[in-house]
TIRO-2110 file (N, C-alpha, C; in Angstrom, 1 decimal):
// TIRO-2110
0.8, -1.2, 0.0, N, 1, A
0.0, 0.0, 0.0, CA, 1, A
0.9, 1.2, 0.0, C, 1, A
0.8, 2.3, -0.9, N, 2, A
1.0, 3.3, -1.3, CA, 2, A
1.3, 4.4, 0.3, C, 2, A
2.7, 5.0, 0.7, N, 3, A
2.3, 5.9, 1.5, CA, 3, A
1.8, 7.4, 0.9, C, 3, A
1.1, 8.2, 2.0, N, 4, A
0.8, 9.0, 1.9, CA, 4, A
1.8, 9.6, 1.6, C, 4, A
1.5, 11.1, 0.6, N, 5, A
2.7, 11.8, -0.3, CA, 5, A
3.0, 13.0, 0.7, C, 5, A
1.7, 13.6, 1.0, N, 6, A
2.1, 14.6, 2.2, CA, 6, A
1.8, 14.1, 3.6, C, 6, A
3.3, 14.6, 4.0, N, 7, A
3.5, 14.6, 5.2, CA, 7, A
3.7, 15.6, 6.4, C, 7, A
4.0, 15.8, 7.0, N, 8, A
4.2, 16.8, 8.1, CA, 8, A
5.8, 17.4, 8.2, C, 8, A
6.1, 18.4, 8.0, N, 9, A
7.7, 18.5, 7.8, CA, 9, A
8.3, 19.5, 8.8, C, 9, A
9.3, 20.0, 9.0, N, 10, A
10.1, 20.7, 10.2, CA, 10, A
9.7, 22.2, 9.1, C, 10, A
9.6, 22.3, 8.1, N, 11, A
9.6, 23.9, 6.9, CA, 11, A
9.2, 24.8, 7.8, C, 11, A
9.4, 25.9, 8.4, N, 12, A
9.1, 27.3, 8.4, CA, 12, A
7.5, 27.9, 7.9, C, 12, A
6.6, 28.0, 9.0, N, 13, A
5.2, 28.1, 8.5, CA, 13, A
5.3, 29.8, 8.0, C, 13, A
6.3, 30.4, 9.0, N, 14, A
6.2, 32.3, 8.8, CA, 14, A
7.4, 31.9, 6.8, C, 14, A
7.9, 31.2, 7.2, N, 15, A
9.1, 31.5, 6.0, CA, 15, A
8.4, 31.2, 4.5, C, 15, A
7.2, 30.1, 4.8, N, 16, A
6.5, 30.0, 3.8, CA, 16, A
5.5, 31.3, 3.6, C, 16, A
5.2, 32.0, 4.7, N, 17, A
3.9, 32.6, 4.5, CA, 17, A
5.0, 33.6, 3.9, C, 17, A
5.4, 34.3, 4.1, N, 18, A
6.5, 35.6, 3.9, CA, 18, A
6.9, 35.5, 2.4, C, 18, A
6.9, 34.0, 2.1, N, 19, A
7.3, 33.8, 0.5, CA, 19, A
5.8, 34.3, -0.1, C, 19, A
4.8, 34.3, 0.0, N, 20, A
3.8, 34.6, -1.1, CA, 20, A
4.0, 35.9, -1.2, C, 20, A
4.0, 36.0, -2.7, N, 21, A
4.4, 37.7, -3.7, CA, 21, A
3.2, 38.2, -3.8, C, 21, A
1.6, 37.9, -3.7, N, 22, A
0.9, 38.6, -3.3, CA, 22, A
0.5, 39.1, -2.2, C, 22, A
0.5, 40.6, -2.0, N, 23, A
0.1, 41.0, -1.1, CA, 23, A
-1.1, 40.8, 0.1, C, 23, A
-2.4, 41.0, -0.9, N, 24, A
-3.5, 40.6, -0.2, CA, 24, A
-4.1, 39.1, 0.1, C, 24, A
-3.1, 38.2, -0.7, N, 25, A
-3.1, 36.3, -0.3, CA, 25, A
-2.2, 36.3, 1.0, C, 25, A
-1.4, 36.8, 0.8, N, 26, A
-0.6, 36.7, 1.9, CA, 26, A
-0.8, 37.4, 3.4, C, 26, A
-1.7, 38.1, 3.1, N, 27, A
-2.6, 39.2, 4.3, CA, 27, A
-3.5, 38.3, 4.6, C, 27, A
-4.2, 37.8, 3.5, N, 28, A
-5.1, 36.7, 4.2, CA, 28, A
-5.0, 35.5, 4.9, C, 28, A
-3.8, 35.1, 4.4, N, 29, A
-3.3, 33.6, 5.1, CA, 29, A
-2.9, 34.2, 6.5, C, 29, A
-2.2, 35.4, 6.6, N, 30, A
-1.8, 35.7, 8.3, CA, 30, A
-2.9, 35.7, 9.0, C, 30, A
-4.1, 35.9, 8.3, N, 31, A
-5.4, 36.0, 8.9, CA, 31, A
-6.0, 34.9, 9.3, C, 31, A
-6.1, 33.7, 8.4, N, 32, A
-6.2, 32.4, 8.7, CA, 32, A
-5.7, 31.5, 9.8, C, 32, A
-4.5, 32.0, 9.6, N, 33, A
-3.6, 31.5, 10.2, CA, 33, A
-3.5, 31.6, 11.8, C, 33, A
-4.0, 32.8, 12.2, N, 34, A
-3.8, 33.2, 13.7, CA, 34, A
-5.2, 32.8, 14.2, C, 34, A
-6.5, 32.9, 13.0, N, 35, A
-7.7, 32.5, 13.6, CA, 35, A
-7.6, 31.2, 13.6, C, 35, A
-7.3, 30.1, 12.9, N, 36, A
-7.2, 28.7, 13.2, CA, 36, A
-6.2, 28.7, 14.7, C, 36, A
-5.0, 29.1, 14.8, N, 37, A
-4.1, 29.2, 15.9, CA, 37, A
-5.2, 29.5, 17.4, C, 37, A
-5.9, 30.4, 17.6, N, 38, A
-7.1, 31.0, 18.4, CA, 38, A
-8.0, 29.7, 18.7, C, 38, A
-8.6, 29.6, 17.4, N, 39, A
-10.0, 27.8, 17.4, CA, 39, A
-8.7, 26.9, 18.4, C, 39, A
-8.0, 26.2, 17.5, N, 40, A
-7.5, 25.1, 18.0, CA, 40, A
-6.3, 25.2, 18.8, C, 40, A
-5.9, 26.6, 19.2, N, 41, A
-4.8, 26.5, 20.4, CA, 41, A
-3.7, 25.6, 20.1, C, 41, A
-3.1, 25.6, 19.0, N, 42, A
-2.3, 24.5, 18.9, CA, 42, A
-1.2, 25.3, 17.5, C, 42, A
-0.1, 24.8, 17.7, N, 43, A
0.7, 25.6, 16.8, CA, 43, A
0.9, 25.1, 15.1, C, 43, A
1.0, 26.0, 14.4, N, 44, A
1.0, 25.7, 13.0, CA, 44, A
2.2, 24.6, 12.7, C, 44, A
1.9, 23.8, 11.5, N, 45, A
3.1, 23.2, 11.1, CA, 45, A
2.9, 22.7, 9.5, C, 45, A
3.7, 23.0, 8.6, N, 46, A
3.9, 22.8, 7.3, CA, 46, A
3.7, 21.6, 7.1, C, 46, A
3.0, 21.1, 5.9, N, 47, A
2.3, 19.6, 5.3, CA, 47, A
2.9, 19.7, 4.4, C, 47, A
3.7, 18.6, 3.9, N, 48, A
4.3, 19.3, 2.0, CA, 48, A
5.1, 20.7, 2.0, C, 48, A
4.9, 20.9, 1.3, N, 49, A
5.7, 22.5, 0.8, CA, 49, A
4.6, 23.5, 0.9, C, 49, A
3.6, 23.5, 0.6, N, 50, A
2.2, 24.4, 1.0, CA, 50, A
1.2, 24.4, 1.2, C, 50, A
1.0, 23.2, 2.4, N, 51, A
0.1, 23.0, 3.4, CA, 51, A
-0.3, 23.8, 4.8, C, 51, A
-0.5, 24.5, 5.1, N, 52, A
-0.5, 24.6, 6.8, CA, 52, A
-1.4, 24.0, 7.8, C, 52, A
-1.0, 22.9, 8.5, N, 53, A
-1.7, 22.2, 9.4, CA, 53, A
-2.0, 22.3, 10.7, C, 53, A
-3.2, 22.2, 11.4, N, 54, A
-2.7, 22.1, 13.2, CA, 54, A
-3.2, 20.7, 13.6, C, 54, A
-3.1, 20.3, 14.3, N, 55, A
-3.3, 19.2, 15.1, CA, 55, A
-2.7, 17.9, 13.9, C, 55, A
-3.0, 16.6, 14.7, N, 56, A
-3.2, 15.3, 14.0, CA, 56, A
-3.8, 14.9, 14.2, C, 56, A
-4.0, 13.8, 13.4, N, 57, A
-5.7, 12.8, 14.0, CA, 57, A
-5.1, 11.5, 12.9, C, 57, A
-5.5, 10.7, 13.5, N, 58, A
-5.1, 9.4, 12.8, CA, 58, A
-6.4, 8.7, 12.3, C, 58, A
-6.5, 8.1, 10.8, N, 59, A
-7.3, 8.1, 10.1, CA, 59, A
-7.1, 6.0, 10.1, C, 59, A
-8.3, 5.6, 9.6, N, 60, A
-8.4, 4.0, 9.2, CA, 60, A
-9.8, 3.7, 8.6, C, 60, A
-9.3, 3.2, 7.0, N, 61, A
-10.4, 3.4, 6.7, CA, 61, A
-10.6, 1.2, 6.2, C, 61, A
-11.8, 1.5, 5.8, N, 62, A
-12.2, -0.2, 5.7, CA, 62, A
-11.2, -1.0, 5.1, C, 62, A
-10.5, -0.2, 4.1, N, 63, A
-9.7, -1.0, 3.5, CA, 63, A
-8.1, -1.7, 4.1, C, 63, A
-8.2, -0.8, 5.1, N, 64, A
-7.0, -0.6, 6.2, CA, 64, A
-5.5, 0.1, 5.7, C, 64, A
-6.2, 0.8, 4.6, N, 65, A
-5.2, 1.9, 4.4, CA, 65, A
-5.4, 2.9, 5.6, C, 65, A
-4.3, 3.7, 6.3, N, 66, A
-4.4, 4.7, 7.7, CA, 66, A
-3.0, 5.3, 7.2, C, 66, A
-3.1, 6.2, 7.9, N, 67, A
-2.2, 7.4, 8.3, CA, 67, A
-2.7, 8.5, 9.0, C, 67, A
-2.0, 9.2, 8.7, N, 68, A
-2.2, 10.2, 9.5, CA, 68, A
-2.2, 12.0, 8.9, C, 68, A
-3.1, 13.0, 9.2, N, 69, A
-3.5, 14.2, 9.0, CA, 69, A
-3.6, 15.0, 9.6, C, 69, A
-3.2, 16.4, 9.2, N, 70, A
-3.9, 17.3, 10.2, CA, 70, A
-5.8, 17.5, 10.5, C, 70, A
-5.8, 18.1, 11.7, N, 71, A
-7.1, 18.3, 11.9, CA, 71, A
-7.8, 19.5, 11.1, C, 71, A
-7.4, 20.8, 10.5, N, 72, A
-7.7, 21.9, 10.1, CA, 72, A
-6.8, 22.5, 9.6, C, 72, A
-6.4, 22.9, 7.8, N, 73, A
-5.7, 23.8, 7.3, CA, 73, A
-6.1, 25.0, 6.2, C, 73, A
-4.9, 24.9, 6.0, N, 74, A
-5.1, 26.1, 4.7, CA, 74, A
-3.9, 25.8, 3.7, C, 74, A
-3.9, 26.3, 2.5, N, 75, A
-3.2, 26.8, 1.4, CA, 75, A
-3.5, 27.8, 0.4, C, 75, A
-2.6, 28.8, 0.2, N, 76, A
-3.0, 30.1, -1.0, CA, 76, A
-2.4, 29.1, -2.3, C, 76, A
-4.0, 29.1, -3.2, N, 77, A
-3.4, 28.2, -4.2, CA, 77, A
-3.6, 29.6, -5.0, C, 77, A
-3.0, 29.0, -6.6, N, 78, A
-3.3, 29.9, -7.4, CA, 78, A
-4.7, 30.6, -7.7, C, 78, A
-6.1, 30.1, -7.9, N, 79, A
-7.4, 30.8, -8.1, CA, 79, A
-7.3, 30.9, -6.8, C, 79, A
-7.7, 30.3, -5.5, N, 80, A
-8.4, 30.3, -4.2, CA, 80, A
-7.4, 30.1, -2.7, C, 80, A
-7.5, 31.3, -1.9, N, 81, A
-7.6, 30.3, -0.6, CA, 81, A
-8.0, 29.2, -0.5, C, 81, A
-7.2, 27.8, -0.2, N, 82, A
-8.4, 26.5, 0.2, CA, 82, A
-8.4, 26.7, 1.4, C, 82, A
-9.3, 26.2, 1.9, N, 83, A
-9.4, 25.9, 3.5, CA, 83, A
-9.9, 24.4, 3.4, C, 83, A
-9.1, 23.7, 4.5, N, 84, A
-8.9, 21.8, 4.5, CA, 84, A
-10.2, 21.6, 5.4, C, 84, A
-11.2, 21.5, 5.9, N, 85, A
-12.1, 21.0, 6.7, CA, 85, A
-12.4, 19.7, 6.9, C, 85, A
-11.4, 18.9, 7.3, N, 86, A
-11.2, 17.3, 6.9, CA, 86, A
-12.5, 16.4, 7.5, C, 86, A
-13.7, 17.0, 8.4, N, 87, A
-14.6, 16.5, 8.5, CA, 87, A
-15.3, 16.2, 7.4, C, 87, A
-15.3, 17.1, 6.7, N, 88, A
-16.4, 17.2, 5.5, CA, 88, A
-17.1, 18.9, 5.5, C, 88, A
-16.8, 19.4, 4.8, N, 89, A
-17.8, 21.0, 4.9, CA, 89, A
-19.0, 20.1, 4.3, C, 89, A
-19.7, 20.1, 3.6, N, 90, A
-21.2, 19.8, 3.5, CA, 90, A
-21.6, 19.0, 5.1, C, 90, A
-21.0, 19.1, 6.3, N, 91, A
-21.2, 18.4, 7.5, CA, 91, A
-21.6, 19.5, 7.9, C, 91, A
-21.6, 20.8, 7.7, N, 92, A
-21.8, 22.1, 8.4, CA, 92, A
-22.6, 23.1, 7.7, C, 92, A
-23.9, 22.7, 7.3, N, 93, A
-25.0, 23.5, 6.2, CA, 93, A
-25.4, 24.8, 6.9, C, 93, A
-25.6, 24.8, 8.3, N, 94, A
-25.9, 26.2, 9.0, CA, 94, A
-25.5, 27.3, 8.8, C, 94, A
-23.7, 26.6, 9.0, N, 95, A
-22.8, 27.8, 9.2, CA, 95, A
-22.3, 27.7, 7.3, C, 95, A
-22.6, 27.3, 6.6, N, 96, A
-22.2, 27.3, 5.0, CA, 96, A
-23.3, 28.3, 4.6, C, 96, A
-24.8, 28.7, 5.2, N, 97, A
-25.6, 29.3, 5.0, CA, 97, A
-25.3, 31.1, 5.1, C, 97, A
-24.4, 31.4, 6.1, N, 98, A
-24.0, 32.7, 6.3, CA, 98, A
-22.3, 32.8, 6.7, C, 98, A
-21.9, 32.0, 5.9, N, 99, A
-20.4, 32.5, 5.3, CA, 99, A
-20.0, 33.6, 4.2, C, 99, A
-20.9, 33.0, 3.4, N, 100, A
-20.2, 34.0, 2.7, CA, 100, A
-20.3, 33.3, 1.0, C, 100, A
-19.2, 34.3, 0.1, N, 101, A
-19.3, 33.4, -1.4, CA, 101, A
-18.0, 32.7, -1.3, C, 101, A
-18.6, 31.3, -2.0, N, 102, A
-16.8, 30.5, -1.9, CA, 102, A
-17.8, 29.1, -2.0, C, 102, A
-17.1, 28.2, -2.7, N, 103, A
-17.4, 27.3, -3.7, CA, 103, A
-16.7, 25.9, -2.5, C, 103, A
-17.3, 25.0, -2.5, N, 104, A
-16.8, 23.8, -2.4, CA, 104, A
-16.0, 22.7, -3.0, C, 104, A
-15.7, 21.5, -2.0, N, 105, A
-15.4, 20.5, -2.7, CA, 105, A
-15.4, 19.4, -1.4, C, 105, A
-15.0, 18.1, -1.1, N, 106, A
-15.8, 17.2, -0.4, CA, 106, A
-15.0, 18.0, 1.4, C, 106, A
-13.8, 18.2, 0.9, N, 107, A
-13.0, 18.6, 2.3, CA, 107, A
-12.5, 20.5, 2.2, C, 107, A
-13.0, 20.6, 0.8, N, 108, A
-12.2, 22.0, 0.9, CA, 108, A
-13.1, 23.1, 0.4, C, 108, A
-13.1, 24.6, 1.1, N, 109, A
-13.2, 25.0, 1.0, CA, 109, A
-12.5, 26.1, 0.5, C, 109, A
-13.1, 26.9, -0.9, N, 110, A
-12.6, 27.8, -1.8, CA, 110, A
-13.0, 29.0, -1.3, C, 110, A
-12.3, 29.7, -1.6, N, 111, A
-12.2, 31.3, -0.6, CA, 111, A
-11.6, 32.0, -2.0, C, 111, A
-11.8, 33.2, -2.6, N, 112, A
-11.2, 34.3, -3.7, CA, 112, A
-10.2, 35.1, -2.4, C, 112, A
-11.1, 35.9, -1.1, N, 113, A
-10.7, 36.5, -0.7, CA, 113, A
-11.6, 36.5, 0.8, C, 113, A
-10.6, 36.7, 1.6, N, 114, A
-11.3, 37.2, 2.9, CA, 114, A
-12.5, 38.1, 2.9, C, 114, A
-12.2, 38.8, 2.3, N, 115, A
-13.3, 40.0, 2.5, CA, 115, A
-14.6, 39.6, 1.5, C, 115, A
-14.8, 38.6, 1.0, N, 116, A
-16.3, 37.3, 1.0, CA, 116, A
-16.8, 37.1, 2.0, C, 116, A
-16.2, 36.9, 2.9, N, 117, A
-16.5, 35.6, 3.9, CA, 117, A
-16.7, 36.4, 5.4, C, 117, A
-17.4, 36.1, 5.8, N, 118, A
-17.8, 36.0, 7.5, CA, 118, A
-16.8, 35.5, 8.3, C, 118, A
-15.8, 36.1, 9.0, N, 119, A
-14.9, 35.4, 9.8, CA, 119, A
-15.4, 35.6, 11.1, C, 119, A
-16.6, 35.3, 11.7, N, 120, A
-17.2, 34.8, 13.0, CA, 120, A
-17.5, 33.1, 12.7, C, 120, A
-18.2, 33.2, 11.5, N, 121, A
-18.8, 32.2, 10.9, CA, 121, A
-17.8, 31.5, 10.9, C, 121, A
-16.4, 32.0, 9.9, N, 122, A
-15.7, 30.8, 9.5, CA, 122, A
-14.9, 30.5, 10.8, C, 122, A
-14.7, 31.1, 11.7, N, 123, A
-14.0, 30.7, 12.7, CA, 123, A
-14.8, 29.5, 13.4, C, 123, A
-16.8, 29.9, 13.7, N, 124, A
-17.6, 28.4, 14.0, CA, 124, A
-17.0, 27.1, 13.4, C, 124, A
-16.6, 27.5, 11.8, N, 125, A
-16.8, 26.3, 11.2, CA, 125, A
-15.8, 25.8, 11.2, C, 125, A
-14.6, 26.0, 11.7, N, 126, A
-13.2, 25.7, 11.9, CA, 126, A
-13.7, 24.8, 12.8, C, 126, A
-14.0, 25.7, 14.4, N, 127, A
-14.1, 24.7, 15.4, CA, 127, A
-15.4, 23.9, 14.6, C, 127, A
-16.0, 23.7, 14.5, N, 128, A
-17.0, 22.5, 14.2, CA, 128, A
-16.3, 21.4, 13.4, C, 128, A
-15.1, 21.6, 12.5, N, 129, A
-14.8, 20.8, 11.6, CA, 129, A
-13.6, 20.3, 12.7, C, 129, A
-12.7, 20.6, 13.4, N, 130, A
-11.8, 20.3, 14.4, CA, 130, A
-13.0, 19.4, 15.2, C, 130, A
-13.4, 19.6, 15.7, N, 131, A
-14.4, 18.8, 17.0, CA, 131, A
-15.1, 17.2, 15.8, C, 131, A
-15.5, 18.0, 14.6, N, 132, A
-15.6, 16.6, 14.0, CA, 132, A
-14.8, 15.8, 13.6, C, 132, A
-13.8, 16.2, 13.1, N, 133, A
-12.3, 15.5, 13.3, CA, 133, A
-12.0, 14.2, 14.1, C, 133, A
-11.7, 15.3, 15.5, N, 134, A
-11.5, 14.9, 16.3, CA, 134, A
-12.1, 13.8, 16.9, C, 134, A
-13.7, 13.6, 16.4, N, 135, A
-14.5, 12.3, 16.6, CA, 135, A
-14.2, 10.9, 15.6, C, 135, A
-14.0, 11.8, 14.4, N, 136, A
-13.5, 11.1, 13.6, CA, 136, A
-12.3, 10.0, 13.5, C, 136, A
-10.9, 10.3, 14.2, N, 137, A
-10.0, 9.9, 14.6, CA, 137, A
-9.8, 8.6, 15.5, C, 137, A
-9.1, 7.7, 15.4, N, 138, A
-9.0, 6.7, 15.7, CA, 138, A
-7.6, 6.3, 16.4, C, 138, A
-7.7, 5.7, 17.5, N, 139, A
-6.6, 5.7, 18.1, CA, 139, A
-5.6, 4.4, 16.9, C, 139, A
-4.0, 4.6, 17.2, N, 140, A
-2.8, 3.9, 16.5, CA, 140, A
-2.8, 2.5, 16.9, C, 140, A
END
C-alpha cells in the first residue's frame, strides 16, 4: 500500500507565508492563520511544501489503508484560498448558510478572498470541523 505523499515537515510556516508575492493572499493567510491558531490552540506546522496544518488525528479506513492528517488547514493556491475542513464541509449546512461566497469541494473549502467571507462564521466552522475530526479519529 502506497504511502501518503504529504506529510508533516520541520519547513518554516512564517518562511512559507512571507514567500507569497501577493500582497493581499498573503494578508489573508496571516489571517487564517492566527484565527485557526485561536479555534484550536495548537501551533502551526507545514504539510508538503504548501500546506499549513494544526493538530493530527489518525485516520483507518475499511480497506486498512491509515495514516495520518492534520485536523484543520489552509493553502493560498493559485485561483483560491483553500481551506482543509477534513470533516467534511457539507457536515456544516448552517454555518455554510451565512459564510459568505466560496465554492466547495468534499473537504475544501474555496475562498477568492477574505473579504467574502464572515470570519465569526468561518472561525464556527473551523471549530466545528476540528471537533468533527476529532470524533473522527481513531486511536494507533
Amino acid at each position: 500500500m502506497a504511502a501518503l505523499k504529504t506529510r508533516q515537515t520541520d519547513d518554516s510556516v512564517d518562511g512559507f507565508h512571507n514567500s507569497i508575492t501577493d500582497d493581499k493572499k498573503r494578508q489573508d493567510c496571516f489571517t487564517v492563520l492566527e484565527l485557526m491558531k485561536q479555534v484550536t490552540n495548537m501551533d502551526p506546522r507545514m504539510w508538503g511544501p504548501t500546506i499549513v496544518g494544526f493538530g493530527k488525528a489518525h485516520f483507518k479506513y475499511d480497506s486498512g489503508r491509515e495514516g495520518d492528517w492534520f485536523l484543520v488547514g489552509f493553502s493560498p493556491r493559485k485561483q483560491n484560498l483553500t481551506l482543509y475542513i477534513m470533516d467534511g464541509v457539507e457536515r456544516h449546512p448552517e454555518l455554510l448558510k451565512t459564510l459568505g461566497k466560496y465554492k466547495t469541494g468534499v473537504s475544501c473549502l474555496y475562498i477568492k478572498a477574505l473579504d467574502d467571507i464572515h470570519l465569526p462564521t468561518l472561525k464556527k466552522l473551523v471549530a466545528s470541523g476540528v471537533a468533527g475530526m476529532k470524533k473522527l479519529s481513531v486511536p494507533k
